[in-house]
N, C-alpha and C positions, 0 to 999 in steps of 0.2 A: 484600801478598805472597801468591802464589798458592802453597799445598803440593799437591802427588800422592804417591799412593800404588799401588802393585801399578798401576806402569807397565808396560805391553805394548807394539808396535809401534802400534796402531792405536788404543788409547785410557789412559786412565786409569779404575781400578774406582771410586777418590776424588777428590776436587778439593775443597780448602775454599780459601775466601779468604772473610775479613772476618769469619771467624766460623758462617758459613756452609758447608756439605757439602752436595756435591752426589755423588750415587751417580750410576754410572751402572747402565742397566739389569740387573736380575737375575733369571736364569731360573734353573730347578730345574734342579740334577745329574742327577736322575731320571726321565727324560722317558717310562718306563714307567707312572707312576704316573696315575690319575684327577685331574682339576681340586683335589682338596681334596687330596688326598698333593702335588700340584705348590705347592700353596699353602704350605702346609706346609712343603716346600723352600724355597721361595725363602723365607717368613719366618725360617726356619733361619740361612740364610746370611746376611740382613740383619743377622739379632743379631750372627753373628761379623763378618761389615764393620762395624757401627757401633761395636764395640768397639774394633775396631783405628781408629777415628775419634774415638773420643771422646765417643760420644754413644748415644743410649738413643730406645725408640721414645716416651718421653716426649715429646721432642725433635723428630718430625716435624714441620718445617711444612708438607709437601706429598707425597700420594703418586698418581703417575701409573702407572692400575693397566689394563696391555693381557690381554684374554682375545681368545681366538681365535674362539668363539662365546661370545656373549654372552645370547642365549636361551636356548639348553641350558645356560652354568655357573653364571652369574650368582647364583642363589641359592646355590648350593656352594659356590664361592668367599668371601661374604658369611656363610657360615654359620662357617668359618675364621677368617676376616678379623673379624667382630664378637666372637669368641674372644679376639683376640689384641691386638689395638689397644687404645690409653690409652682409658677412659671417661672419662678427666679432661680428658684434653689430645689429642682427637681433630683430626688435621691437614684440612686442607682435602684435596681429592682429586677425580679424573677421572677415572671407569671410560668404555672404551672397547672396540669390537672391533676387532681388527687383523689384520692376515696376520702370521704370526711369522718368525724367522728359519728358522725348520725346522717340517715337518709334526706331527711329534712334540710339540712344545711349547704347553701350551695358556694359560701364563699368566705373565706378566714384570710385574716391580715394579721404578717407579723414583723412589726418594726424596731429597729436600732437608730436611736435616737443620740444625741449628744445635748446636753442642757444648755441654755439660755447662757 
């Protein structure tokens, strides 16, 4: 059985089947903000999605992590991101540079999760 959640026209924010969550991608509200305020954000928002999921960043098994420059944030990002993430139960992952959906935005996270 496939569940959604914070269905919109064009996607779902959630999807679990089997056990399994899948986010879809999440950018910062705040698109003012420098690479490590946008980190910041979107880790924000992940806690409140995985809450309404069911599940905890204990619980990552995968995060697919797009930066828009990847030479200039990489360490900033990573400075964040090693802050916040399980030491115990650290997921697999794929940092990358991408074009974003907007000029503004310099950093989107998208996780697969399994529930509590």
């Amino acid at each position: 059985m496939i569940t959604r959640k914070i269905v919109g026209s064009r996607m779902s924010k959630i999807v679990e089947h089997n056990g399994v969550i899948y986010f879809a991608g999440i950018v910062p509200n705040d698109k003012t903000l420098d690479v490590k305020g946008q980190t910041l954000d979107v880790l924000n928002i992940a806690k409140e999605l995985f809450e309404q999921a069911n599940t905890d960043k204990e619980n990552i098994l995968r995060a697919e992590i797009y930066l828009k420059d990847i030479d200039r944030d990489f360490a900033d990002f990573n400075e964040i991101w090693d802050n916040w993430v399980s030491k115990e139960n650290p997921p697999a992952r794929a940092c990358v540079q991408a074009s974003m959906s907007t000029p503004q935005t310099l950093v989107e996270i998208i996780f697969t999760n399994v529930k509590k």
